[in-house]
PADREN-789132 format. One record per residue: residue number from 1; residue in one letter; x, y, z of N, C-alpha, C in turn. Coordinates in pm, 1 decimal, always signed. Layout:
<pts>
PT/resi/resn/n.xx/n.yy/n.zz/ca.xx/ca.yy/ca.zz/c.xx/c.yy/c.zz
PT/NUM/A/X/Y/Z/X/Y/Z/X/Y/Z
...
</pts>
This chain:
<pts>
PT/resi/resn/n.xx/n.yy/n.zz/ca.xx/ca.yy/ca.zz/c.xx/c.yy/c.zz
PT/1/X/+12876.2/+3789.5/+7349.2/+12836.6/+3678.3/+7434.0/+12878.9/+3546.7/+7369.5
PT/2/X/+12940.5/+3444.1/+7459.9/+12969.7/+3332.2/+7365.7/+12858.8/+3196.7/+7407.5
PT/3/X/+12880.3/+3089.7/+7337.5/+12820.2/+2998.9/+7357.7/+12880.1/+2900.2/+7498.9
PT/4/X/+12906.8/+2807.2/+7453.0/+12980.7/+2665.2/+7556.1/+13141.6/+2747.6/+7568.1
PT/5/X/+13194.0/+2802.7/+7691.8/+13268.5/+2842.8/+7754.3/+13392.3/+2713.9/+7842.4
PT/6/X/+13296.2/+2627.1/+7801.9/+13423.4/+2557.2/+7866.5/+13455.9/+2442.0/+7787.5
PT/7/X/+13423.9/+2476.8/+7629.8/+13440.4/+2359.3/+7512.2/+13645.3/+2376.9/+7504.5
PT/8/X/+13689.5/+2326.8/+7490.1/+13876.0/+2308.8/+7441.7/+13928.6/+2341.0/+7332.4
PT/9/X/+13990.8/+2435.7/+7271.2/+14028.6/+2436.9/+7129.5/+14174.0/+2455.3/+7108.9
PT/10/X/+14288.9/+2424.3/+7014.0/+14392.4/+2437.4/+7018.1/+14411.4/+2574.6/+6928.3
PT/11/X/+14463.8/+2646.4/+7008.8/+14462.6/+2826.4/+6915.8/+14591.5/+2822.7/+6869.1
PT/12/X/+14588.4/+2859.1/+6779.4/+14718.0/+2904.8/+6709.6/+14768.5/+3038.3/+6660.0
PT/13/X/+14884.9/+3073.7/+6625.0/+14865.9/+3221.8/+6545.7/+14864.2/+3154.1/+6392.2
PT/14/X/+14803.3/+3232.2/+6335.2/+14770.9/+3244.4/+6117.9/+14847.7/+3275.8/+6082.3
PT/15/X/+14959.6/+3368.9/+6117.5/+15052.6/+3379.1/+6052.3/+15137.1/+3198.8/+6014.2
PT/16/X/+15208.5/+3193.4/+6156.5/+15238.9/+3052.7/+6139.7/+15199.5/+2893.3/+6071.2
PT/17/X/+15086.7/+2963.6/+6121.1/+15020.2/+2832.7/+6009.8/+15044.5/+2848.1/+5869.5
PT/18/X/+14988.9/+2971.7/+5817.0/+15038.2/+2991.4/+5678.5/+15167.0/+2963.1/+5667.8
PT/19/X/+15280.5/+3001.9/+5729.6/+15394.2/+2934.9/+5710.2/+15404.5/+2793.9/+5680.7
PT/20/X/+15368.0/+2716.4/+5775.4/+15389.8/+2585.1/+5777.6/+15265.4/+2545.5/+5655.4
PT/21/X/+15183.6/+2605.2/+5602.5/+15086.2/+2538.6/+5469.0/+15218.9/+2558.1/+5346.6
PT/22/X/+15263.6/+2683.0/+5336.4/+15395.8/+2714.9/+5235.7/+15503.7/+2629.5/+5249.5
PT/23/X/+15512.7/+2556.9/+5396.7/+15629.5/+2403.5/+5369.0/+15555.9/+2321.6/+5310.4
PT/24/X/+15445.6/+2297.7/+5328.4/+15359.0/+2173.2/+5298.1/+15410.0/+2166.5/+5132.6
PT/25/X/+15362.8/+2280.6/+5088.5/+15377.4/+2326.1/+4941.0/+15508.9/+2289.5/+4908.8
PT/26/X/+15598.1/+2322.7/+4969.4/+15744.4/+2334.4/+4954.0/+15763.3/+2158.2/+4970.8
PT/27/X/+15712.6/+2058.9/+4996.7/+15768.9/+1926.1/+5021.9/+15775.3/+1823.4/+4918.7
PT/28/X/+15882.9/+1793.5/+4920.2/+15894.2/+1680.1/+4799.5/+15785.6/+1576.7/+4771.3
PT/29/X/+15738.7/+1572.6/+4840.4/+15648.1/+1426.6/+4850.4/+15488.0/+1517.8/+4872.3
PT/30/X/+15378.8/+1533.9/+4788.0/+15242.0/+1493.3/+4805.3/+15244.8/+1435.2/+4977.9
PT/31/X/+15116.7/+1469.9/+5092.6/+15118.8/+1416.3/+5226.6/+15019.0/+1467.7/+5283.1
PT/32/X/+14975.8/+1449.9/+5378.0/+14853.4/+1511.9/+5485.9/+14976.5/+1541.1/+5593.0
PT/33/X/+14956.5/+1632.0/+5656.5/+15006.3/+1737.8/+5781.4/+14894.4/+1777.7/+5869.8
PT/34/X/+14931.0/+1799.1/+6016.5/+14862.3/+1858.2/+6102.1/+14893.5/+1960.6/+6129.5
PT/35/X/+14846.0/+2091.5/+6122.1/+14932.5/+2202.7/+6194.1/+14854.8/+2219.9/+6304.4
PT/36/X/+14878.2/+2222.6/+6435.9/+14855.8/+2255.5/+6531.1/+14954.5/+2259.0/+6631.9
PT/37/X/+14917.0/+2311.9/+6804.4/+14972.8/+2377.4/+6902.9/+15030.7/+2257.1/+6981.0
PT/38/X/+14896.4/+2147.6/+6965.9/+14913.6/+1993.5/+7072.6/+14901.5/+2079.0/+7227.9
PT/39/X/+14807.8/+2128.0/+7272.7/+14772.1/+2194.4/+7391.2/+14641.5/+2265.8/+7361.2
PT/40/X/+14570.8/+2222.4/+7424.7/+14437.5/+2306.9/+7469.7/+14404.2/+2387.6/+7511.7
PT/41/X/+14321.7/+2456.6/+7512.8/+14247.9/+2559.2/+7637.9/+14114.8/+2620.5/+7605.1
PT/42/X/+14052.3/+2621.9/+7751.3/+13890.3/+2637.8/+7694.0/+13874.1/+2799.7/+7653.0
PT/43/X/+13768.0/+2805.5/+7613.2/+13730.0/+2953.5/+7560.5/+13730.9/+3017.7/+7692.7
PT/44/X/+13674.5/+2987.7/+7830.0/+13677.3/+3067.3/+7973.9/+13843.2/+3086.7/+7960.4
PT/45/X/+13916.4/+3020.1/+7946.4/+14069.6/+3062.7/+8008.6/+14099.8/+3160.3/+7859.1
PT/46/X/+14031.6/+3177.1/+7754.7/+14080.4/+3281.5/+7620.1/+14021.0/+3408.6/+7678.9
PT/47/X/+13899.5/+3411.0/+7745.2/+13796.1/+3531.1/+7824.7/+13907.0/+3567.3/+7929.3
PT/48/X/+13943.6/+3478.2/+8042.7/+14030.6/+3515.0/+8156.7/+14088.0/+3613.6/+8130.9
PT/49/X/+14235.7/+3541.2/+8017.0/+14357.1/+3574.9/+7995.9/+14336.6/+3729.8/+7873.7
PT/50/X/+14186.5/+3700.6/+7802.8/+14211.7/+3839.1/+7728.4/+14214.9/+3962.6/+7858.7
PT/51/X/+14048.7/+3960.0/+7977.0/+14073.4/+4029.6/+8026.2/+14220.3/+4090.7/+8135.0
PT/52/X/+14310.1/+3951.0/+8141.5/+14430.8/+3976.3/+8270.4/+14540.4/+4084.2/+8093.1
PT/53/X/+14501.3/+4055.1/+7994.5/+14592.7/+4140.8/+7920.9/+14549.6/+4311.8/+7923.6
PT/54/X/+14397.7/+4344.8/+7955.6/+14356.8/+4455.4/+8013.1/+14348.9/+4502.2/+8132.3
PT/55/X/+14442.1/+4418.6/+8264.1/+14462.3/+4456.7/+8327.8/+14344.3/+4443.4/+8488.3
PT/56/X/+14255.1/+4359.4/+8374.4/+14124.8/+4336.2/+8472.7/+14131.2/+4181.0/+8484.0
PT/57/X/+14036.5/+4147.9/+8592.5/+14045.4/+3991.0/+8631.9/+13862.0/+4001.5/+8654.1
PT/58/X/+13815.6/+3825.0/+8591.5/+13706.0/+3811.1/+8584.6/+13670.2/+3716.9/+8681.4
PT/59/X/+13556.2/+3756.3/+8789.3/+13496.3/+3644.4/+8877.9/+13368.1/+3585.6/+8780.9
PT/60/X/+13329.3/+3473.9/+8825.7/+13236.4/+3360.9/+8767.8/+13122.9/+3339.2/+8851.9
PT/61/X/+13010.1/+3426.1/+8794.4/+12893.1/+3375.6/+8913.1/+12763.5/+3322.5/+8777.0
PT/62/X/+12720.7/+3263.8/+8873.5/+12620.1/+3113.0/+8840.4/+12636.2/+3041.4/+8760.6
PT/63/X/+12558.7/+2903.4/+8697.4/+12603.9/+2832.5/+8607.0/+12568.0/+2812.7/+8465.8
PT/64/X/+12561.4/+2725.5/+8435.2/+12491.9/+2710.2/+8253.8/+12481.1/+2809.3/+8196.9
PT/65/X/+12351.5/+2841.4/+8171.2/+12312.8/+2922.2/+8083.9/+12315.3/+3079.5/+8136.4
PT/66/X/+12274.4/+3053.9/+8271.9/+12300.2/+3145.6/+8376.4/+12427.4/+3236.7/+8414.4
PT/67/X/+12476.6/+3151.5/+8413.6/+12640.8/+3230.4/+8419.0/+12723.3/+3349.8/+8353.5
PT/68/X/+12764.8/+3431.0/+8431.8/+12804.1/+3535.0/+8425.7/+12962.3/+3617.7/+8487.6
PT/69/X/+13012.0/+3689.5/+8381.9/+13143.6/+3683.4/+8398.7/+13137.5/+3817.5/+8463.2
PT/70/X/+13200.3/+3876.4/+8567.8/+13235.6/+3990.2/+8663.7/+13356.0/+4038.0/+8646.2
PT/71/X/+13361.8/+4182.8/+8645.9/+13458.4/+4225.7/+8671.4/+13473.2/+4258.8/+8849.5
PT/72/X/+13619.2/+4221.1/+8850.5/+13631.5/+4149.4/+9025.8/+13604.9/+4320.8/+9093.8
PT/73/X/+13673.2/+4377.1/+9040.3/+13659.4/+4561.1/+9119.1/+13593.5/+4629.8/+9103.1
PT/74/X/+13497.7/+4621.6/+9004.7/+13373.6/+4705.3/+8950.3/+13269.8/+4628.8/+8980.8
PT/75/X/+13301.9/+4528.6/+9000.8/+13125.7/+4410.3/+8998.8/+13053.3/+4432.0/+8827.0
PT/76/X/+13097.2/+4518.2/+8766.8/+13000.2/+4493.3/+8621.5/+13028.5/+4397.4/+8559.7
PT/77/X/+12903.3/+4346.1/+8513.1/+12882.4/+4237.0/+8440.4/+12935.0/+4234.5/+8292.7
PT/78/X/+12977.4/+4160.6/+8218.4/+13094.3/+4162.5/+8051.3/+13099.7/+4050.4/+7997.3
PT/79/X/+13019.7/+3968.9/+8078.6/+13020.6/+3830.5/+8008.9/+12892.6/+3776.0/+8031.2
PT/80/X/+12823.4/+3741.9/+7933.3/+12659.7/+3651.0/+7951.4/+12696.6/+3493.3/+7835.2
PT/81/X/+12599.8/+3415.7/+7913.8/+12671.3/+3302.5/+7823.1/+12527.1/+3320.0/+7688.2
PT/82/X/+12490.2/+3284.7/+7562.6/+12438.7/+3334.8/+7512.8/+12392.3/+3145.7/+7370.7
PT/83/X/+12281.3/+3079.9/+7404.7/+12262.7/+2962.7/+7311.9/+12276.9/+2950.8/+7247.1
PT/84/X/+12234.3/+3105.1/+7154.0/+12283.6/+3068.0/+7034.8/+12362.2/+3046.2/+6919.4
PT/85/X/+12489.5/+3045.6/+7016.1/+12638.8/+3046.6/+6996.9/+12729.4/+2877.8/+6998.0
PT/86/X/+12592.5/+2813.9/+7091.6/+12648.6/+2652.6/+7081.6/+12624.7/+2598.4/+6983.0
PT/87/X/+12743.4/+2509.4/+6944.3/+12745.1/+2441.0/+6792.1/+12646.6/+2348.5/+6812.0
PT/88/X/+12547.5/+2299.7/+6720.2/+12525.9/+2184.6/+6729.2/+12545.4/+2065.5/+6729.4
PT/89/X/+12649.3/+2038.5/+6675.1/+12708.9/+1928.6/+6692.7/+12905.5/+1944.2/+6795.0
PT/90/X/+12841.9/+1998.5/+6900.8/+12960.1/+2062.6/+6980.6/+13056.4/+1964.5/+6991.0
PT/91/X/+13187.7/+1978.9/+6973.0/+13290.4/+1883.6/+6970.4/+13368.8/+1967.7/+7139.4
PT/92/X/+13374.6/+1870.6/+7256.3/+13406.1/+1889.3/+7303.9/+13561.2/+1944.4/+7333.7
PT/93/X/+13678.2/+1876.8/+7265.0/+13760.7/+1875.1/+7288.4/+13849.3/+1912.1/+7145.0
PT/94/X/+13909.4/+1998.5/+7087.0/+13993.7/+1968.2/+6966.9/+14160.3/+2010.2/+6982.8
PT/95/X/+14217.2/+1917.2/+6938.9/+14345.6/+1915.9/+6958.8/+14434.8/+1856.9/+6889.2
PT/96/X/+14547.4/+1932.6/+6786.7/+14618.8/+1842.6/+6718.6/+14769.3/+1826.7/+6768.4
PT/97/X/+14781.9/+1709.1/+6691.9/+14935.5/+1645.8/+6715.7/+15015.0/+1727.3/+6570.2
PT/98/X/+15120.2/+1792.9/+6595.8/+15216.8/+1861.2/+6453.0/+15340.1/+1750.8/+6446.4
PT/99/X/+15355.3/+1689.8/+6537.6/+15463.0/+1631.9/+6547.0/+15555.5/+1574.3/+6400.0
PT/100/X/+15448.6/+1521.3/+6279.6/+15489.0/+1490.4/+6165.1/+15558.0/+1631.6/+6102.8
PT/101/X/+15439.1/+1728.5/+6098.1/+15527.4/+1849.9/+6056.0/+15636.9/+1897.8/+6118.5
PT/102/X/+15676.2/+1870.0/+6251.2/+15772.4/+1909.7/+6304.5/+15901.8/+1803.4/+6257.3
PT/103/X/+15861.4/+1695.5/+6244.8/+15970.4/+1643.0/+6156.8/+15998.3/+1610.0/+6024.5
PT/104/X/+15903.7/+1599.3/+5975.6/+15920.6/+1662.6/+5800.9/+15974.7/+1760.6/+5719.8
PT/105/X/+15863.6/+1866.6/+5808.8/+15886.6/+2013.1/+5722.4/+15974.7/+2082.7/+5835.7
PT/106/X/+16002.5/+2022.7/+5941.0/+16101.1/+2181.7/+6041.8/+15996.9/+2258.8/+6089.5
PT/107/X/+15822.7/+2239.9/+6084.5/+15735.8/+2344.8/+6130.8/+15707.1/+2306.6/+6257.9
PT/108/X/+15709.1/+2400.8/+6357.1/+15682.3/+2392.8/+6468.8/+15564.6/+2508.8/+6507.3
PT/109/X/+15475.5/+2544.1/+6613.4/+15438.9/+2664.9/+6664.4/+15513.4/+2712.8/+6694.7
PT/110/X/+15503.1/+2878.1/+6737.3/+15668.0/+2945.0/+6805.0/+15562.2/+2997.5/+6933.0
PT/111/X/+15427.3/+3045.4/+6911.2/+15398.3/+3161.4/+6979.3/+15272.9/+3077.8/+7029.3
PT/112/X/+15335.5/+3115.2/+7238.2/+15216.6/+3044.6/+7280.0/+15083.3/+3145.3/+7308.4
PT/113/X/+15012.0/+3087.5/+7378.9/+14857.2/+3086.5/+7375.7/+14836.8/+3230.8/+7488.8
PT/114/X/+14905.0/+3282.7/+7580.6/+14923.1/+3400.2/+7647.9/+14958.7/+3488.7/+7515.5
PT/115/X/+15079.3/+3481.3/+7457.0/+15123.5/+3529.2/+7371.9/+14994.7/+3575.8/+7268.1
PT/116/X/+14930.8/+3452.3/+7218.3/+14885.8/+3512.2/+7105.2/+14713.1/+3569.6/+7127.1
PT/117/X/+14678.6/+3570.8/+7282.0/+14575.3/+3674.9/+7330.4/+14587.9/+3780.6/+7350.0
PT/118/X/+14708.5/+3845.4/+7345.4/+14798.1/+3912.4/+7364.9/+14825.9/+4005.6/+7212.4
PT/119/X/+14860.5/+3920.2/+7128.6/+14839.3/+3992.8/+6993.8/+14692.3/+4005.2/+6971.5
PT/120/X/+14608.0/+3882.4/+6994.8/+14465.1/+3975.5/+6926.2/+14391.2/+4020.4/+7013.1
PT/121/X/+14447.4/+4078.9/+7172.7/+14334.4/+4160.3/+7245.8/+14448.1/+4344.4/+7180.7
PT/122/X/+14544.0/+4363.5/+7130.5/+14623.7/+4472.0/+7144.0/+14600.7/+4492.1/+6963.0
PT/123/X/+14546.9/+4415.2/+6859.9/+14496.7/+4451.2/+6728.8/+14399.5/+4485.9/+6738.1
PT/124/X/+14259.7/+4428.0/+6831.4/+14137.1/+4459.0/+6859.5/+14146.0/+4618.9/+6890.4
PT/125/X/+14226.6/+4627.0/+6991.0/+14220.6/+4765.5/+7082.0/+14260.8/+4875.9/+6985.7
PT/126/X/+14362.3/+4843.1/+6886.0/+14401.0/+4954.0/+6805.7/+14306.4/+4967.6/+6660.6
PT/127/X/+14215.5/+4897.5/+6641.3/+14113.0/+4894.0/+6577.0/+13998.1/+4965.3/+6594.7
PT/128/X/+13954.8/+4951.9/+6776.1/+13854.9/+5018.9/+6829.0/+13917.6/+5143.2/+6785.6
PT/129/X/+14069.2/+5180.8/+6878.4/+14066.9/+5335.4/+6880.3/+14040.1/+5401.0/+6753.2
PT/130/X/+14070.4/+5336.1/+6667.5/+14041.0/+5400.7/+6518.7/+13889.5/+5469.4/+6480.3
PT/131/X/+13839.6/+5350.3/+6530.9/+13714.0/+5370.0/+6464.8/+13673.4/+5500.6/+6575.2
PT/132/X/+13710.3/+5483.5/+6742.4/+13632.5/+5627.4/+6805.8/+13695.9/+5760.0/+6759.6
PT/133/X/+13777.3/+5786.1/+6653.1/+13841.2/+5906.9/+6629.4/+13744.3/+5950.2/+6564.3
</pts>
């Protein structure tokens, strides 16, 4: 269950980032860097898009705290929103600019945000199967 579902975060893949921390390292000059995507998206569109990578699509019934995520062909319920998951000091929106690293160090993101729900709903899945053997 998650908390605030429609807070913004810029996702990235870890691999990449670690890359671009190893230019940081690699740069002539001591500097502060941003690594990030510079694009958003709320945790509901990370829920959406994990379930459209399983092949299922989620309807949205009621609100706040109330609210609940559906599966559109089964009607079962898979999503509850859950309090005690909201930050307290919730930052609505986070989002960075790389643009310096992109011209400094050559670091860019490569892998977008479909993409990389995509890698961690298909690591998750081969994790589960493990464990039901």
């Amino acid at each position: 269950m998650p908390g605030n579902i429609d807070s913004k975060r810029d996702w990235g893949y870890a691999p990449e980032y670690v890359e671009g921390m190893w230019r940081i390292l690699q740069a002539d000059q001591p500097d502060d860097f941003v690594l990030a995507t510079n694009e958003t998206h709320t945790i509901r569109e990370f829920i959406e898009e994990t379930f459209k990578v399983l092949g299922e699509e989620i309807v949205w019934n009621g609100k706040g705290l109330y609210e609940k995520g559906i599966l559109k062909y089964s009607g079962k319920e898979v999503i509850g929103i859950d309090p005690r998951y909201f930050r307290p000091t919730e930052v609505d929106i986070l989002i960075g600019d790389p643009a310096k690293a992109k011209t400094i160090l050559g670091w860019q993101p490569k892998t977008t945000f479909k993409d990389l729900v995509k890698i961690m709903v298909k690591s998750d899945f081969e994790k589960a199967k493990k464990r039901s053997l």
